[in-house]
N, C-alpha and C positions, 0 to 999 in steps of 0.2 A: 507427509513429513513424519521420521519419525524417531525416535531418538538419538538413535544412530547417527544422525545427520546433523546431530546440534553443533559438533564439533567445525567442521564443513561451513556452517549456517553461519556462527558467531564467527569466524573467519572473516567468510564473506562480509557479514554486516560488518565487524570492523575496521574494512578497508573501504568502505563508502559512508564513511561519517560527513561526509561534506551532505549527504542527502536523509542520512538518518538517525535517530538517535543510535546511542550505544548500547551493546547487548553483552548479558553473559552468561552462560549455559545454566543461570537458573532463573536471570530473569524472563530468558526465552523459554522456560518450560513453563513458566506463569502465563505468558503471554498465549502460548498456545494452548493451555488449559482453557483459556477465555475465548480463544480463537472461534470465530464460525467458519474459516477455513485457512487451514495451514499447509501450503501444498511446494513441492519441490520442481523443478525444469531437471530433468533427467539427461546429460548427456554422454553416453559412451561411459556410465559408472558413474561421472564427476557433477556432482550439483552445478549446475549451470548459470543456476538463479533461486529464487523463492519469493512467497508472496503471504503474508498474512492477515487476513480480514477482521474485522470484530463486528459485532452485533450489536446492535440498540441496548442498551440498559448494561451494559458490562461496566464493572470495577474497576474501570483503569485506571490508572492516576498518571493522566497527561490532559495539559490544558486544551492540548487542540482536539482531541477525541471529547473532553467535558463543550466546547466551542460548537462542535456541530450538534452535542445532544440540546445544549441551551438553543439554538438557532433553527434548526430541522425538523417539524414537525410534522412529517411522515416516516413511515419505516426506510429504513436507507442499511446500505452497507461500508462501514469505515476499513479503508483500504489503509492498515499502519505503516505498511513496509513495503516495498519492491527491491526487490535487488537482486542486479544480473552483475558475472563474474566477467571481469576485465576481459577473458580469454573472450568470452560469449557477447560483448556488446556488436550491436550493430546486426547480430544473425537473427533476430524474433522472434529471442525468449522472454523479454519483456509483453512480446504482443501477444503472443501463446499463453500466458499466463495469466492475462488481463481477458484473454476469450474467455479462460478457465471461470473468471470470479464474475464475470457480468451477467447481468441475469436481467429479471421482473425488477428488480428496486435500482434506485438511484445509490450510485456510488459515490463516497466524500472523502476527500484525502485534500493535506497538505503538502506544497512545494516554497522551497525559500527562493524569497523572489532574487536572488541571486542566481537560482539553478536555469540557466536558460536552457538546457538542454531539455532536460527534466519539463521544464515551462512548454516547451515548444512541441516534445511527445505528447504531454498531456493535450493540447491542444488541437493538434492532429487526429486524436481519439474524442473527441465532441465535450472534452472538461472545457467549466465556465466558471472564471472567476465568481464567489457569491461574498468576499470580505476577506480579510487582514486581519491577523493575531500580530502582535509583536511579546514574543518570550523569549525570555534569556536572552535579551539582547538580541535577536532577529527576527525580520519579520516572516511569518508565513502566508501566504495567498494562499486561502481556502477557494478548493475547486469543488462540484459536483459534475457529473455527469449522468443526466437523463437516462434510463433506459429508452433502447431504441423500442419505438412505435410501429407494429406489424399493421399499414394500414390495409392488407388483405386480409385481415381477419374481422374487421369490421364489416 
């Protein structure tokens, strides 16, 4: 991601506010100053999608990113944001992106338990309900998902 793209980026975010907060070309340059990975879905020139992670111990000022740091006591990675472009749903820029960010550590993101869609992707990819925020009036199911276990390397 890279600057150039912010215009693109907050676009996109601001047409999928039913899944996340709102963004705006400076608080998304905050946000990816913090970021441990800020990364774009590239298709034919046009952002497709994006994805921004953060790291343990960052400054953020949102209750559900402070929610896993009180609760989570291993290193983990908070997944803030996903978002794929109306053009691009359905094609596996969401899942290409999510290959992108997964790694060694356990991933933690929220979904509003309103979002079945969202609920039921995440589910499909091995997220597990671990609790409930309710802010600003909605609530969020906290997910995590395990890193997968190579058991041929044992």
């Amino acid at each position: 991601m890279t600057h150039s793209d912010f215009d693109s980026i907050v676009h996109l975010n601001q047409n999928a506010l039913e899944g996340v907060g709102p963004l705006d070309n400076e608080s998304l340059s905050l946000l990816v100053k913090m970021a441990d990975q800020a990364l774009v879905a590239d298709h034919d020139g046009d952002i497709a999608g994006f994805v921004i992670t953060l790291p343990p111990g960052a400054e953020y000022d949102s209750s559900r990113y402070r929610w896993f740091e009180d609760t989570l006591v291993d290193d983990y990675v908070y997944l803030d944001r996903i978002v794929v472009s109306d053009e691009h749903r359905r094609a596996g820029v969401a899942s290409s992106l999510y290959e992108e960010v997964e790694g060694d550590l356990p991933i933690a993101l929220e979904v509003y338990e309103t979002n079945d869609v969202s609920l039921a992707f995440h589910e499909s990819r091995g997220f597990e309900e671990i609790g409930a925020l309710t802010d600003h009036g909605k609530t969020n199911l906290m997910l995590v998902r395990e890193p997968e276990v190579d058991e041929s390397a044992a």
